[in-house]
N, C-alpha and C positions, 0 to 999 in steps of 0.2 A: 359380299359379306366377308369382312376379316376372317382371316384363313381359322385362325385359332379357338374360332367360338364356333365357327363351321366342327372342328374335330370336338368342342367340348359336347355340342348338341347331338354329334355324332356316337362317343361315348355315355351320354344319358339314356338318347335310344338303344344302344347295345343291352342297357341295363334293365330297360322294361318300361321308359318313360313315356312312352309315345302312347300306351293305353292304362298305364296305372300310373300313381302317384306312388314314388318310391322313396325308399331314405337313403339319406346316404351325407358324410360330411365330408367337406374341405378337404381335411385327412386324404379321406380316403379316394374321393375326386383327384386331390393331387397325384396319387399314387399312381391311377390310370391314364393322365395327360402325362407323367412321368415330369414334374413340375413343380415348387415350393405352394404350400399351402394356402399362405397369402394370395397368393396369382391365381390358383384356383377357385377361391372367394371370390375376387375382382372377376372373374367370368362369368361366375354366376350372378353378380352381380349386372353385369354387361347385357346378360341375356335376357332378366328380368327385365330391364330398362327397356330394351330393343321388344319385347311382349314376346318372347320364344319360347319362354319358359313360366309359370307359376312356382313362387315360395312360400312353405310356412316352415315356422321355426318351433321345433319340439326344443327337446332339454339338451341333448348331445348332438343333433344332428337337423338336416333341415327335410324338408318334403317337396321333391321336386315334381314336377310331371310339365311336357313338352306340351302347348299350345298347338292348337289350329296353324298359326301362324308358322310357327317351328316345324311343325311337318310339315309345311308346304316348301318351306327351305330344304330338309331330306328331300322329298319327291324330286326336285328340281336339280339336286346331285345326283339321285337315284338316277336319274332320264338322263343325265349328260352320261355320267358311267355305261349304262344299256347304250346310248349311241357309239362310244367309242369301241365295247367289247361282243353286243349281241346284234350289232346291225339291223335295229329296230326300224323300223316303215314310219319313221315319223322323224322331224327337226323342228326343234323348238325354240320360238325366241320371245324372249321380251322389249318392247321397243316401245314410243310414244309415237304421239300424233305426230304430224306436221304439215304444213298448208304445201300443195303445191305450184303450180305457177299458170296451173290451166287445162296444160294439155289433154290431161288423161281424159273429160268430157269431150275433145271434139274427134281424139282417138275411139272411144267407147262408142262413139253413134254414128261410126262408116258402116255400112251395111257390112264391106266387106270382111271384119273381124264380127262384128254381131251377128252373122248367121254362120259364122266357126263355130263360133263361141259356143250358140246354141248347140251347135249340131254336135261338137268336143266335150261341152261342160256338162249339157245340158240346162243352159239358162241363159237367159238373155240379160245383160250385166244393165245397176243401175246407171246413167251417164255417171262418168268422172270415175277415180281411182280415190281408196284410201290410200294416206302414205304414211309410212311409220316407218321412222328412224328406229334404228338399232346399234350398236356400238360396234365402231368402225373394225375392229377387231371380229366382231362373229360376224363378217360380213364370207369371213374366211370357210364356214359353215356352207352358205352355196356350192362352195366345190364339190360338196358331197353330190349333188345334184346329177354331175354327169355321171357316176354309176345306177342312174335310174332310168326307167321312161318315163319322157316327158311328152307333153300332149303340145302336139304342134300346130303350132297358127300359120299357113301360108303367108306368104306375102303376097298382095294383088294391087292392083294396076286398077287407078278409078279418074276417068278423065284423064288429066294432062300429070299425074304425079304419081307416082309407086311408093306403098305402103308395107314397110317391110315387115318381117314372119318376125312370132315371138313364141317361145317359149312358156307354156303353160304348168303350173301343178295346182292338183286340187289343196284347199286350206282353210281353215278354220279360223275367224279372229273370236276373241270371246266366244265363242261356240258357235259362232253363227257360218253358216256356208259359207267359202268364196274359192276365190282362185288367185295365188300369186302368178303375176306376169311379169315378163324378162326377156327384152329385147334380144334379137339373136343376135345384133352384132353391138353390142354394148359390153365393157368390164362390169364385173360385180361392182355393184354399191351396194352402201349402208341405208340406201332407201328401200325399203320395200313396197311396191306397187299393188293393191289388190282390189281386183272385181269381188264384185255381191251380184247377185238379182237382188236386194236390198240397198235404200241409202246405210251406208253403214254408220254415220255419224248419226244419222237420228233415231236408228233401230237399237245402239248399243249407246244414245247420248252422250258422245265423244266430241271432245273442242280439244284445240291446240295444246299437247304436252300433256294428254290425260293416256295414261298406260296401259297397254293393249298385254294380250299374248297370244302369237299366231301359231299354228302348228304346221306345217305341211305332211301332208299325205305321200308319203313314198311306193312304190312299185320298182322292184328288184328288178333289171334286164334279163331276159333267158340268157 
């Protein structure tokens, strides 16, 4: 979201918008973005358009009040802020679908991670992996990852080839259970890998580039 309608939506809320409809004009909007008049119109403007915001127009001023929508925008500043300064038990991301090339099904049905899994997750995952891309940039968010415990998958030995250990945390896509996993000896990508005991494309009706939000569950090291 453009930085500048992020601080306008931010100074409506300060005002009382998020649960009343408040007045207030241009004017005096401008005042508090510390901004010309005009430019604080065109925001309000902008945010209307965008559905962040509701308008009606009295005689000197207008009647604002922040959308459903619009507070989902704060929550979602609110939660990056708690991540940076109150070291919350949870990382949040927004990311989309996107097909993989196979693997994650014939990784998902070796005994020897499926009775980890059970025995770590508590659940026996559906075959195959969702994958959801995220922006290469908060790829940089998993770093957070090694000040936590993480639930370890061995690595084992099945027949003639070795299956290496991964990295487990519990997570959430649309509400639904899972587990992000993450190879131990792989760099961070911008893919995210995640178990369900559910198909999760047909329990949350997801295809290719349709927009998820995962959360993981964190646990502080002693």
């Amino acid at each position: 979201m453009k930085s500048y309608l992020l601080q306008t939506l931010r100074e409506l809320a300060l005002l009382g918008a998020t649960k009343n409809k408040i007045e207030v004009s241009s004017f005096e909007l401008a005042k508090q973005l510390k901004t010309s008049q005009q430019t604080a119109s065109r925001y309000l403007l902008e945010l209307d358009h965008e559905g962040l915001v509701t308008r009606e127009f009295g005689i000197k001023k207008q009647i604002i009040q922040i959308t459903s929508a619009g507070v989902d925008v704060l929550q979602e500043e609110y939660l990056a802020y708690q991540q940076i300064f109150d070291l919350t038990d949870e990382i949040h991301f927004t990311g989309r679908v996107v097909s993989g090339i196979g693997e994650g099904k014939y990784y998902t049905e070796q005994n020897g991670y499926v009775n980890q899994f059970k025995e770590k997750l508590g659940f026996v995952p559906h075959p195959g992996t969702l994958n959801v891309e995220i922006k290469y940039i908060e790829r940089n968010k998993l770093r957070l990852l090694k000040d936590y415990n993480t639930i370890l998958v061995d690595e084992f030995r099945d027949k003639d080839r070795t299956f290496g250990g991964v990295r487990c945390f519990k997570a959430e896509i649309n509400g639904v259970k899972g587990a992000i996993v993450l190879p131990l000896r792989s760099h961070y990508s911008n893919i995210l890998e995640i178990i369900s005991p559910y198909c999760l494309r047909e329990k949350l009706n997801l295809k290719d580039g349709d927009e998820v939000k995962v959360i993981i569950h964190l646990e502080k090291k002693d």
